[in-house]
MDTraj code that builds the backbone (N, CA, C; nanometers):
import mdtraj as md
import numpy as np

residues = "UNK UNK UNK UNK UNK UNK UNK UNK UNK UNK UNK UNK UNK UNK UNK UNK UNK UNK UNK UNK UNK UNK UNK UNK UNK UNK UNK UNK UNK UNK UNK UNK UNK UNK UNK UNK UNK UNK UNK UNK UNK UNK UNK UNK UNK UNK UNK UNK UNK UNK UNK UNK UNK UNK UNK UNK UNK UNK UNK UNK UNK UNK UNK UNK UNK UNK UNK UNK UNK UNK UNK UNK UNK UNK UNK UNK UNK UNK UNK UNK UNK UNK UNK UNK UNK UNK UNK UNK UNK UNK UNK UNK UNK UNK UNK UNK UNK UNK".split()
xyz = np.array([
    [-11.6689, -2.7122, -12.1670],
    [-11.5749, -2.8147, -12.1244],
    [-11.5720, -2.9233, -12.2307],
    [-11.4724, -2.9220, -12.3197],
    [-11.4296, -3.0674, -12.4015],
    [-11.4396, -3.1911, -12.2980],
    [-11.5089, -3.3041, -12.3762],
    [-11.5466, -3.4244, -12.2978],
    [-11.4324, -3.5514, -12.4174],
    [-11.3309, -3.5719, -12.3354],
    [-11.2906, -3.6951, -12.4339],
    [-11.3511, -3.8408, -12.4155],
    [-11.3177, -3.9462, -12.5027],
    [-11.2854, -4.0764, -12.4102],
    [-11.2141, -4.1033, -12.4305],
    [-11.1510, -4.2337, -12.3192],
    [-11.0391, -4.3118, -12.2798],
    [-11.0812, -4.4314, -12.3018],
    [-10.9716, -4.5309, -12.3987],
    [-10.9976, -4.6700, -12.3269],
    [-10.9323, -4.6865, -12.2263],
    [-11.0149, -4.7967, -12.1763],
    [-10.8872, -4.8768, -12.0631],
    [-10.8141, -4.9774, -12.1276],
    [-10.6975, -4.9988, -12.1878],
    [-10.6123, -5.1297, -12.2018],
    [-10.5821, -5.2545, -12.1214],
    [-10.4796, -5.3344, -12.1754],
    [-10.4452, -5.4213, -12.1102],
    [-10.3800, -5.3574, -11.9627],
    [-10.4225, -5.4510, -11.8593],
    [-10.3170, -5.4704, -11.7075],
    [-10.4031, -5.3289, -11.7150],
    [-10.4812, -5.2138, -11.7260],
    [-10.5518, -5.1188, -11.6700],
    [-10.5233, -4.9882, -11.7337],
    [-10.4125, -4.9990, -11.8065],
    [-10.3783, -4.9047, -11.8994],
    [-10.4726, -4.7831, -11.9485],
    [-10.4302, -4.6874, -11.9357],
    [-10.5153, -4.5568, -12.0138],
    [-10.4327, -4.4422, -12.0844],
    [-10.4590, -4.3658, -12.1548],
    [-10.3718, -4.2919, -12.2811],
    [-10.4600, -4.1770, -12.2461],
    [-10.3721, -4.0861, -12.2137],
    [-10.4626, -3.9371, -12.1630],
    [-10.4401, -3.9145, -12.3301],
    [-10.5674, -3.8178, -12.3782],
    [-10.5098, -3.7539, -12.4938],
    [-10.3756, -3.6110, -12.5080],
    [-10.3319, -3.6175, -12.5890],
    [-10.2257, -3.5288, -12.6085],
    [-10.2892, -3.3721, -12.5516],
    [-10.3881, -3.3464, -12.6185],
    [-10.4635, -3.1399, -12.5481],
    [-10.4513, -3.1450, -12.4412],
    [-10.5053, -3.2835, -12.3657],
    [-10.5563, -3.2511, -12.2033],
    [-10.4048, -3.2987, -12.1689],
    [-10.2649, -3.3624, -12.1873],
    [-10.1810, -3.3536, -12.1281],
    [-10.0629, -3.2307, -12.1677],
    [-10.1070, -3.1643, -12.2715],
    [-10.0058, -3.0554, -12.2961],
    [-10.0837, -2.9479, -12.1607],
    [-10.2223, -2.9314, -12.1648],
    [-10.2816, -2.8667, -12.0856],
    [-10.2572, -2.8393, -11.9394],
    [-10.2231, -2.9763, -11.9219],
    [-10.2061, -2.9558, -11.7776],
    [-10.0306, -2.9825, -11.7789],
    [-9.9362, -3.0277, -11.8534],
    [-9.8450, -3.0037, -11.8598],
    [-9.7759, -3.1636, -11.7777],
    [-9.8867, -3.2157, -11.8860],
    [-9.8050, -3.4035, -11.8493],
    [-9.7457, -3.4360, -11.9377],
    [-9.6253, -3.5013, -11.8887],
    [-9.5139, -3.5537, -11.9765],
    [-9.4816, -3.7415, -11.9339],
    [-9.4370, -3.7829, -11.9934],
    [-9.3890, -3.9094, -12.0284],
    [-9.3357, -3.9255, -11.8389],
    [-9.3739, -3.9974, -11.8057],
    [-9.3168, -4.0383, -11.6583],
    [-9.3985, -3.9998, -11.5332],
    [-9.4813, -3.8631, -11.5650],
    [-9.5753, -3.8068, -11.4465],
    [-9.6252, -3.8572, -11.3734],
    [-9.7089, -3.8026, -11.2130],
    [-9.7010, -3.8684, -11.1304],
    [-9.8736, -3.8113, -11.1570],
    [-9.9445, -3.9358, -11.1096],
    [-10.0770, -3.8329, -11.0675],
    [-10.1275, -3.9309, -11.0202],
    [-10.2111, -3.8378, -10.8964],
    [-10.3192, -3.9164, -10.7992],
    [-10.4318, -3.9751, -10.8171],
    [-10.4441, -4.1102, -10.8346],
    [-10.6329, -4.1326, -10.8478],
    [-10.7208, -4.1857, -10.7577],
    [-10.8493, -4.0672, -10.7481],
    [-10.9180, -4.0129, -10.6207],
    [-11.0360, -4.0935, -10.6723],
    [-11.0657, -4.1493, -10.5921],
    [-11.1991, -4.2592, -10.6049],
    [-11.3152, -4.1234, -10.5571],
    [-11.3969, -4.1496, -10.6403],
    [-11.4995, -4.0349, -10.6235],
    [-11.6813, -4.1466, -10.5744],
    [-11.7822, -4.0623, -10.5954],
    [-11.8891, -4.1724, -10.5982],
    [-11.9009, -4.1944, -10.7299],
    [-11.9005, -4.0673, -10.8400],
    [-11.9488, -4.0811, -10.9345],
    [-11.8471, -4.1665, -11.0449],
    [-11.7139, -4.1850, -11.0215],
    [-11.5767, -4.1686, -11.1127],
    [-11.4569, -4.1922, -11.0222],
    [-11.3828, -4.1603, -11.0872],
    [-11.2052, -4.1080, -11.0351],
    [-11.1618, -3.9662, -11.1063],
    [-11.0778, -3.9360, -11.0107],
    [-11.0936, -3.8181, -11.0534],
    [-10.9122, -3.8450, -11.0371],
    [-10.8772, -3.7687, -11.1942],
    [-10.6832, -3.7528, -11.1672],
    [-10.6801, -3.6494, -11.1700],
    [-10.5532, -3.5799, -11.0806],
    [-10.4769, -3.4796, -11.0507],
    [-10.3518, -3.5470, -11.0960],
    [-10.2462, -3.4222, -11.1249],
    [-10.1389, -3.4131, -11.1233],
    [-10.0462, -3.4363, -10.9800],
    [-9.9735, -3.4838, -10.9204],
    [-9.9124, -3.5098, -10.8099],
    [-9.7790, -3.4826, -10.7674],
    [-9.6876, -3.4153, -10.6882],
    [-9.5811, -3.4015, -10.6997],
    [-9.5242, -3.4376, -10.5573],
    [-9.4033, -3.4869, -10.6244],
    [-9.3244, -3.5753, -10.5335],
    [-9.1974, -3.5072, -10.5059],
    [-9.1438, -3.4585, -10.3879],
    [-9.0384, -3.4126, -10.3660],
    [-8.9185, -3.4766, -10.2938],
    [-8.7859, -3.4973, -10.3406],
    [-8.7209, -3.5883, -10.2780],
    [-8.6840, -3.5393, -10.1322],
    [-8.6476, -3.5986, -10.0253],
    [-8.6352, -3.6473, -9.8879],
    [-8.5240, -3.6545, -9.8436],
    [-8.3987, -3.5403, -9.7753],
    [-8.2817, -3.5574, -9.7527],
    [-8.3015, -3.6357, -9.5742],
    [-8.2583, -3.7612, -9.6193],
    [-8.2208, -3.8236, -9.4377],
    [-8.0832, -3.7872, -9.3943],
    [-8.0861, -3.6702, -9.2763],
    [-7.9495, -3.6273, -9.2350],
    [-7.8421, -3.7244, -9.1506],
    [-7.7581, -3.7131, -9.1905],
    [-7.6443, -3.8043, -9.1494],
    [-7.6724, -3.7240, -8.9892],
    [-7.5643, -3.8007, -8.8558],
    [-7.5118, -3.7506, -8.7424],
    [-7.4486, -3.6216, -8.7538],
    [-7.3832, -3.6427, -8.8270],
    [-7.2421, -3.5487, -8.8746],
    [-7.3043, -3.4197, -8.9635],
    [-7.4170, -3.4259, -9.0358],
    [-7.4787, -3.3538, -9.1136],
    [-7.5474, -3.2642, -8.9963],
    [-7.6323, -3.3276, -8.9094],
    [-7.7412, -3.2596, -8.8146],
    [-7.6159, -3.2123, -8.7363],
    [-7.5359, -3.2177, -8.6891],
    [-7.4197, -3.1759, -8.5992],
    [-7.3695, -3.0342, -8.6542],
    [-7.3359, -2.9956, -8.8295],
    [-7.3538, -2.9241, -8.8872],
    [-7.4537, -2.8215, -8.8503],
    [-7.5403, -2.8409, -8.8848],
    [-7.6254, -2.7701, -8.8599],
    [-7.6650, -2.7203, -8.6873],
    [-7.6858, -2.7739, -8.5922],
    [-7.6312, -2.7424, -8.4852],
    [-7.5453, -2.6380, -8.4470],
    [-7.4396, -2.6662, -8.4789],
    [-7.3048, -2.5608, -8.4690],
    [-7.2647, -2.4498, -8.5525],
    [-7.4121, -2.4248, -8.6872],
    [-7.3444, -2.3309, -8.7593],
    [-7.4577, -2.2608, -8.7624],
    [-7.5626, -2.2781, -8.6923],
    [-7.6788, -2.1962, -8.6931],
    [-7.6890, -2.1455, -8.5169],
    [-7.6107, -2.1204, -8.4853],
    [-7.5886, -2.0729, -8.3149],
    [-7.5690, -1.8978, -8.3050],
    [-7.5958, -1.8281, -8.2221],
    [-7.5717, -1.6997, -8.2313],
    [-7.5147, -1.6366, -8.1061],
    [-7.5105, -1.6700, -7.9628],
    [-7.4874, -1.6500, -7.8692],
    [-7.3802, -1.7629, -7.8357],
    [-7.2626, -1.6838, -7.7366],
    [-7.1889, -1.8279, -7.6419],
    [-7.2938, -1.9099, -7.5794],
    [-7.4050, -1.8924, -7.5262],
    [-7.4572, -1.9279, -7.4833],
    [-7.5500, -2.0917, -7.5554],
    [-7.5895, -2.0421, -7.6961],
    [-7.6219, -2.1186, -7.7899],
    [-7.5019, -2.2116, -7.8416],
    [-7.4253, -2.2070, -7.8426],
    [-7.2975, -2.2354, -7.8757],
    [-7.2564, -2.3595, -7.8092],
    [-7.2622, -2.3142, -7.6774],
    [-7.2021, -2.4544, -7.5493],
    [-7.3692, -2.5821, -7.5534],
    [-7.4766, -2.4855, -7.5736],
    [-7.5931, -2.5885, -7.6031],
    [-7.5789, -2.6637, -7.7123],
    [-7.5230, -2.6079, -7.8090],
    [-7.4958, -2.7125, -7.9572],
    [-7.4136, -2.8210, -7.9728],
    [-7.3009, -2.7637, -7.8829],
    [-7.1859, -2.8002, -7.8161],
    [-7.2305, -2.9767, -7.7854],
    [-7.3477, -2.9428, -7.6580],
    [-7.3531, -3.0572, -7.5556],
    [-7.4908, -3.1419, -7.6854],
    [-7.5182, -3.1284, -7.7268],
    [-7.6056, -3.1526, -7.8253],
    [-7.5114, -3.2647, -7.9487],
    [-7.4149, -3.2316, -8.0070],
    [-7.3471, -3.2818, -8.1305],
    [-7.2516, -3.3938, -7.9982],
    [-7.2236, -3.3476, -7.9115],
    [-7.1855, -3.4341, -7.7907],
    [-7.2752, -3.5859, -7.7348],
    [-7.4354, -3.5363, -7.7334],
    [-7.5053, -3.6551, -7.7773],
    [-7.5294, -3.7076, -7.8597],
    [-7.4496, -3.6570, -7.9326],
    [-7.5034, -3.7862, -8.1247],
    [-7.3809, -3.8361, -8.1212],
    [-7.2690, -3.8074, -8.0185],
    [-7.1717, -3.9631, -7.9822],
    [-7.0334, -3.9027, -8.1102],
    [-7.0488, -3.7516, -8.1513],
    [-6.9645, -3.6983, -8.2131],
    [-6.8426, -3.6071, -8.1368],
    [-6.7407, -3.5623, -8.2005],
    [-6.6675, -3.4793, -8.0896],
    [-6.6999, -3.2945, -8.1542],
    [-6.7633, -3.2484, -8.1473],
    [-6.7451, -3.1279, -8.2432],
    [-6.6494, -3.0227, -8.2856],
    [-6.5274, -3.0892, -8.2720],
    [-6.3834, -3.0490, -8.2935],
    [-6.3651, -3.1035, -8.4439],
    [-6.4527, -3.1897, -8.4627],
    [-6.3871, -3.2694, -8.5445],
    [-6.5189, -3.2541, -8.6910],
    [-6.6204, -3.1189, -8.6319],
    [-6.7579, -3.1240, -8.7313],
    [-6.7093, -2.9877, -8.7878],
    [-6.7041, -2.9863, -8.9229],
    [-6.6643, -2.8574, -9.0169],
    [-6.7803, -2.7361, -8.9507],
    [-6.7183, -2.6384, -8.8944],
    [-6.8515, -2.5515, -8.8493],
    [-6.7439, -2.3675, -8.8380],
    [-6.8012, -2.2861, -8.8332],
    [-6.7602, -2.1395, -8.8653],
    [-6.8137, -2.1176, -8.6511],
    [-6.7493, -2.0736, -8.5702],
    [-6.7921, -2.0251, -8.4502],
    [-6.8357, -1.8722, -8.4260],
    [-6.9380, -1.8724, -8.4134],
    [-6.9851, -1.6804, -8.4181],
    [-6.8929, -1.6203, -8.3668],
    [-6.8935, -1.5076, -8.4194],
    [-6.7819, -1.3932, -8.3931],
    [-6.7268, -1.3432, -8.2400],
    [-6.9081, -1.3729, -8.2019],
    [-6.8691, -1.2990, -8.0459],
    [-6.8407, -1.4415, -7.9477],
    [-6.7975, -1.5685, -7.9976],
    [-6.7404, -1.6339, -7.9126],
    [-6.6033, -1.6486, -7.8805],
])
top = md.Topology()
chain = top.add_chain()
for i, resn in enumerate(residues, 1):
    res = top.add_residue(resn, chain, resSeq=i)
    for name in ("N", "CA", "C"):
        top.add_atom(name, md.element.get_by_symbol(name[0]), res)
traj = md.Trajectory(xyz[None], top)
């Protein structure tokens, strides 16, 4: 195991060396976690995935186009009906056998 050092800079600053960030495949902006250990900190790499918040009209979508039975259908129905939408009016494909 190669042992580097790091300074710490100003405001807490640290400069991974170039081997150990081609290595693990850090680039200019990366995210990584630091894990308070007893002995140290320990960094990992971290990944962040973005977060779609669904509109009314979006979840209503989905509702009405993932249905398979009439039966499922009139439930989605009364469903996009409580999010205060009309579902006449939500872009959706109606299964075949309705």
């Amino acid at each position: 195991m190669d042992v580097e050092t790091i300074k710490v800079g100003r405001r807490g600053a640290i400069v991974i060396p170039a081997g150990l960030r081609k290595k693990y495949g850090l680039e200019e902006g990366a995210l990584l976690i630091a894990e308070p250990l007893l002995d140290g900190i320990l960094l990992r790499p971290a990944v962040a995935l973005s977060v779609e918040i669904y509109t009314p009209e979006r979840k209503a979508q989905f509702l009405l186009n993932n249905v398979l039975t009439a039966e499922d259908y009139a439930w989605a129905v009364s469903e996009v009906k409580k999010l205060g939408l009309d579902p006449e009016n939500i872009p959706h494909e109606r299964p075949g056998n309705i």
